[in-house]
N, C-alpha and C positions, 0 to 999 in steps of 0.2 A: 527126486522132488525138485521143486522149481528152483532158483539160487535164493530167490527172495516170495515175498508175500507183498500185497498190494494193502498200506494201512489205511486205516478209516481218516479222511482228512488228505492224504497223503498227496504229495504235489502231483500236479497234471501241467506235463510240457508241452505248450504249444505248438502247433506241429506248421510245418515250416508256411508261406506265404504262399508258394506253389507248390504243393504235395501230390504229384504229378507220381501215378504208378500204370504201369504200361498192362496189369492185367487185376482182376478180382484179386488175384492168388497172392500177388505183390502187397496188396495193402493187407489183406489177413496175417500174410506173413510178418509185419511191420507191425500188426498190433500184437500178434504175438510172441514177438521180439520185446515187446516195452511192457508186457503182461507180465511172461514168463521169465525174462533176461533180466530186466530193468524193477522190475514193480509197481511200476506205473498204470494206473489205468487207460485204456488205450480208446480213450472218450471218441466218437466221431469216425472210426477206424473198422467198429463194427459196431451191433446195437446194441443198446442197455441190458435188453433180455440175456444176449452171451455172457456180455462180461460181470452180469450177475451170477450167472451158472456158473461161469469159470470161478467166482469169488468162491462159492460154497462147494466146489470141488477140489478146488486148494485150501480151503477150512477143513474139508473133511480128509484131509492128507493123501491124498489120491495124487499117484504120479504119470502125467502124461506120457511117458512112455511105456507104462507096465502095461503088459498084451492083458487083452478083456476076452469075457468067455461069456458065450452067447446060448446058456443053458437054461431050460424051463423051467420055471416053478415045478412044486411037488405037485404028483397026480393026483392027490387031493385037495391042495390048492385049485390047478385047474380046472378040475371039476368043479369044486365048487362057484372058482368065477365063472366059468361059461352058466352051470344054472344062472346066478344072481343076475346074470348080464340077458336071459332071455328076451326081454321085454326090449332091448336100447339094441339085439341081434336081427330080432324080426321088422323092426323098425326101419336097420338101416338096409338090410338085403335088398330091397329093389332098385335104392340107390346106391349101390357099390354096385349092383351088379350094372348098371349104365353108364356107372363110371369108368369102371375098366373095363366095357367097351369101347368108351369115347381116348382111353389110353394105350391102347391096343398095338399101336405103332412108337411109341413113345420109350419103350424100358423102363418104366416108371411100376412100381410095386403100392397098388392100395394098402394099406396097413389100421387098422381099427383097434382100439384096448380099450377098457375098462379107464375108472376113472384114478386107478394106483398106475398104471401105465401096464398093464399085462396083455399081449396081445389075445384078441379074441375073434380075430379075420385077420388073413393075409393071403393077398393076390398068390396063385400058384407059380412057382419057379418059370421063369419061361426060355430058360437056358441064355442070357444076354452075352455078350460078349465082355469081357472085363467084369465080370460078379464073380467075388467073392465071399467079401462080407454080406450083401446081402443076402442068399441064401440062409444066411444062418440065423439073422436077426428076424427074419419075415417068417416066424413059424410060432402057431398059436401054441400061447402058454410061455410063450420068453419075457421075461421081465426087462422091458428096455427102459425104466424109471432112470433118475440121475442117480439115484444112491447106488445104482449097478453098473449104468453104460454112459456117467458123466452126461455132458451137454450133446444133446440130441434135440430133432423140434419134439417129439413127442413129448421127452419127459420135461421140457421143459414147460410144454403145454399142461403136463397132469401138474406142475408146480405150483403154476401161477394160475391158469385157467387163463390163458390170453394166446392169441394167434401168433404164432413164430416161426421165423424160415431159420433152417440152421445150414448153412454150403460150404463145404470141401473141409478146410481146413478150420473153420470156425466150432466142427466136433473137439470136444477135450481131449480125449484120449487121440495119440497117430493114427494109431491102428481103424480107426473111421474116418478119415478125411478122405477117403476117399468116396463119401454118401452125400447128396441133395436132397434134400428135406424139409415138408412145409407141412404144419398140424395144426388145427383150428377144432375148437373146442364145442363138446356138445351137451348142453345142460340141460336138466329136470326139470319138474316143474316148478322145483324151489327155487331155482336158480343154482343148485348144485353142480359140480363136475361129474355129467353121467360116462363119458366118456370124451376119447381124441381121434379124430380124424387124420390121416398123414398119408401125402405121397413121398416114392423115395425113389433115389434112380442111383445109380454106381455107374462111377469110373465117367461122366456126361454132366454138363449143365442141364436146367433146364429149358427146351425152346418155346415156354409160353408161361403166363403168370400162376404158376404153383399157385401161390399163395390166397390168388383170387379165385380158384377153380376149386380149390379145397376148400375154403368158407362158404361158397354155393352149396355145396353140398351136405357140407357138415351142417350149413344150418335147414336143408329140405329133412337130413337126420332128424336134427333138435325140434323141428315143426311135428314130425310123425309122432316121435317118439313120447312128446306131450298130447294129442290126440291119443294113440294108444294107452294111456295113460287117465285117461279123462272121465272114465268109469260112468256117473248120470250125471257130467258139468253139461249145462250147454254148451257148446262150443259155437264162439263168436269170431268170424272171418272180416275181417275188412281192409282196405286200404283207399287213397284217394283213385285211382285207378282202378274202375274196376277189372281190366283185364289181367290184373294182377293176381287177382285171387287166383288159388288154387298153386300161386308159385312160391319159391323161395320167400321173396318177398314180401307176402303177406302177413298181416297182423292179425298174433291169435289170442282169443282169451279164454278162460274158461269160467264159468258162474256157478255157483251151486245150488242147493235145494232152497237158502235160505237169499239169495240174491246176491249173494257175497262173490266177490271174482277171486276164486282160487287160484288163478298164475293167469302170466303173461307170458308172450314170448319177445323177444329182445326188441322188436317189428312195434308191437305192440305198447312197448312202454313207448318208444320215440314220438309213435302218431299221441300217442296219450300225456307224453310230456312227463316230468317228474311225479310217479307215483308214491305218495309216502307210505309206507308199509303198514300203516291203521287207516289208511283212504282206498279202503276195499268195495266200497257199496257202488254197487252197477249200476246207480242211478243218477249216483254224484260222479263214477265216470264218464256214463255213455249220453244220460238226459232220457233215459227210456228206465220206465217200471220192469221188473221182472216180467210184468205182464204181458207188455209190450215189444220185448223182446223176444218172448214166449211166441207171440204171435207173429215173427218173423220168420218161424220156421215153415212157418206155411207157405210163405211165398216161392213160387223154384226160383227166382230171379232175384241177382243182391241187389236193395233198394237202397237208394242216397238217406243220412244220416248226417246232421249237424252236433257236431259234440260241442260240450260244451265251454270246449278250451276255445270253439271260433270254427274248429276244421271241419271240411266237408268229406266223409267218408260215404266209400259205397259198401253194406253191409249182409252179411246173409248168415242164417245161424241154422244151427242143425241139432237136434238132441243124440247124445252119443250111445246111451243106453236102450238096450231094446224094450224099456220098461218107461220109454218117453211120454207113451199116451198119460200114463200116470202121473207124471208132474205136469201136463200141459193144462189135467183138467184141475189138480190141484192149483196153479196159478190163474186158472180162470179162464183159461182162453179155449175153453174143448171143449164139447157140451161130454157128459159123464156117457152116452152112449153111443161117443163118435164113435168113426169105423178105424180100426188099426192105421189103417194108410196117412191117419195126421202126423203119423213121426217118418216123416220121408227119410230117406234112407241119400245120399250126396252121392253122387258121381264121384269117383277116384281122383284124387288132383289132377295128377298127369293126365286126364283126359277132360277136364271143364271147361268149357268155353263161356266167357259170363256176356252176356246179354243185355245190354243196355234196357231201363227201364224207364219212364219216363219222371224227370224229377217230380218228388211229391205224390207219389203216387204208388199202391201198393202191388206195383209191376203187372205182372201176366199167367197169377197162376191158374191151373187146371182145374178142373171140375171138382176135385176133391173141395177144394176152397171156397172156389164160388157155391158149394154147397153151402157148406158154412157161415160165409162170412157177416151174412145177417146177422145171425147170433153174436158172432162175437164181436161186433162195433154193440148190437143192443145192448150185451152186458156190459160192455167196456162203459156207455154211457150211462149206465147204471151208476157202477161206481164209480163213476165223477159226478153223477147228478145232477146227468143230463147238460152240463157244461160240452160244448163241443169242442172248444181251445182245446181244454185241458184232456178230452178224449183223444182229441189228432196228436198232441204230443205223445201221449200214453202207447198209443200207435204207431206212432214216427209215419203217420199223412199229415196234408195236409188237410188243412178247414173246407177247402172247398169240393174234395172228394167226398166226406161226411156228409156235407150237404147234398152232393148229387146222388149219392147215394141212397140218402133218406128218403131224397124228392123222388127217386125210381121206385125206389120198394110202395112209397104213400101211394104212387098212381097218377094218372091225370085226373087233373082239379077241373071243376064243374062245370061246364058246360056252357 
């Protein structure tokens, strides 16, 4: 056990004027020196995240040197996480698997778990030089949580649900200091911990930013996996950029039958600003009726959007459900006997290329549209009452497309 404990309050010594250490490994070793020697908190020396882990590992009487065992959950445990986890597995397969090709020269091991920290993906052995422990930790069904294998980024990630690098010596336990490690968190639609993302390398630094390579990903993860997820939400894409869409990047939402925005994604609250957790209505976020938004799925091209915080998004929404004709003509924007092809169907992210439209205007779609679209600006000004303002916002056009549009359909005037 350690000689002392680090008390609540407890003093924190300044550390010298010039705290000059000639490698990483030097200062680790120096905080863990005044951690574990001294009982000092060893502020500035490594992050909060560690020397939180380390607190509740030395709480839980766990001895930095007792050798750790890197053994699976029970076969009924595993099974049953791997079922629970289908949905956040199929999710992240296409990106793990591009990921570990873009890692491929690196020694670096993907690692994926559940959101208790149980692996449920890990890169196959690739015989590295210097692996040891990692073979034994990177195998589905190992529980690498803190309450088993101490401070690690993973379980530190399933603790707190926040992004953490954990290297070399900054593992609790010896017997892992010899692991690189960086996991970034990937949530539901609640905002829950569905799971952690983590790269891991033995016996090597890393030669690029871990940390920012695994958040890219982990959050194209948490985008899918809310999509997958989305069952008949609309699903709403936007960002100021529209070449953004389709990437990590982008902000998602989802609406439901009653116009209420069932989740956000992290993208999504920021362009949105502080959403209070009863300021759910799509109307008072977006400035667009259900209706109106409804009738953005028609367009194939994302169309500019003013919200109503001030910002100018580029916007394009899609219905998730194969059963979307059914809410498009319950909200009004379908006539009851359109042809199936009004619930289009999106292009795969990794392959959209978004297409500029012209601001104010209801972009460039296809025939299926310009079939329609009569109808549904008529009904739209129906229910406003024949106000056109209040029809082109309903729409998210502008006033002077309605009119040119009117003035095409009327005809030319007399002669």
């Amino acid at each position: 056990m350690p000689r002392t404990q680090p008390r609540a309050g407890a003093r924190v010594t300044p550390l010298p004027a010039q705290p000059f250490f000639l490698s990483p490994g030097q200062r680790i070793g120096f905080a863990r020196e005044r951690f574990f020697g001294e009982g000092q908190r060893p502020t500035g020396l490594v992050g909060e995240a560690v020397i939180q882990s380390w607190t509740r590992c030395v709480g839980a009487r766990r001895d930095p040197h007792e050798a750790v065992a890197f053994e699976p959950v029970t076969r009924s445990r595993m099974h049953a996480t791997l079922a629970r986890n289908e949905t956040l597995l199929g999710a992240a397969s296409g990106e793990i698997e591009r990921l570990e090709a873009a890692l491929g020269g690196t020694g670096c091991r993907v690692i994926l778990t559940d959101g208790e920290g149980v692996v449920v993906h890990a890169t196959r052995a690739v015989g590295g030089a210097g692996e040891r422990v990692l073979p034994l930790a990177a195998r589905v069904g190992v529980n690498l949580a803190e309450s088993s294998l101490g401070t690690n980024a993973l379980a530190v990630v399933a603790k707190t649900a926040a992004a953490c690098t954990v290297l070399g010596a900054e593992h609790y336990f010896e017997a892992m200091h010899g692991l690189y490690c960086a996991g970034a968190p990937i949530r539901d639609g609640q905002g829950r911990l569905a799971g952690v993302l983590d790269l891991t390398a033995e016996s090597r630094h890393f030669g690029f930013d871990a940390a920012a390579l695994v958040g890219v990903y982990a959050t194209a993860i948490e985008n899918r996996l809310l999509q997958a997820g989305a069952g008949e939400h609309l699903v709403l894409q936007f960002q100021v950029c529209n070449s953004l869409l389709g990437s990590p990047l982008e902000g998602l939402a989802g609406v439901d039958s009653r116009g209420q925005v069932a989740w956000l994604n992290s993208t999504a609250q920021q362009l949105l600003g502080q959403v209070a957790a009863d300021a759910r209505d799509a109307t008072q976020l977006f400035g667009l009726t259900q209706a109106g938004l409804m009738a953005r799925t028609r367009a194939d091209d994302a169309l500019p959007l003013r919200l109503p915080n001030g910002l100018t998004v580029w916007m394009r929404a899609r219905l998730q459900a194969p059963d979307g004709l059914r809410r498009a003509v319950a909200a009004g924007v379908a006539p009851a006997s359109a042809p199936a092809a009004l619930a289009p169907v999106a292009a795969p992210a990794s392959t959209y290329v978004a297409t500029p439209a012209e601001p104010g205007t209801i972009g460039t779609p296809g025939a299926t549209l310009n079939q329609h679209t009569h109808e549904v600006i008529e009904r739209t000004l129906a229910d406003c009452g024949g106000n056109i303002s209040r029809a082109a916002r309903t729409l998210g056009v502008s006033r002077g497309l309605l009119y040119r549009r009117l003035r095409d359909w009327a005809g030319p005037g007399p002669a």
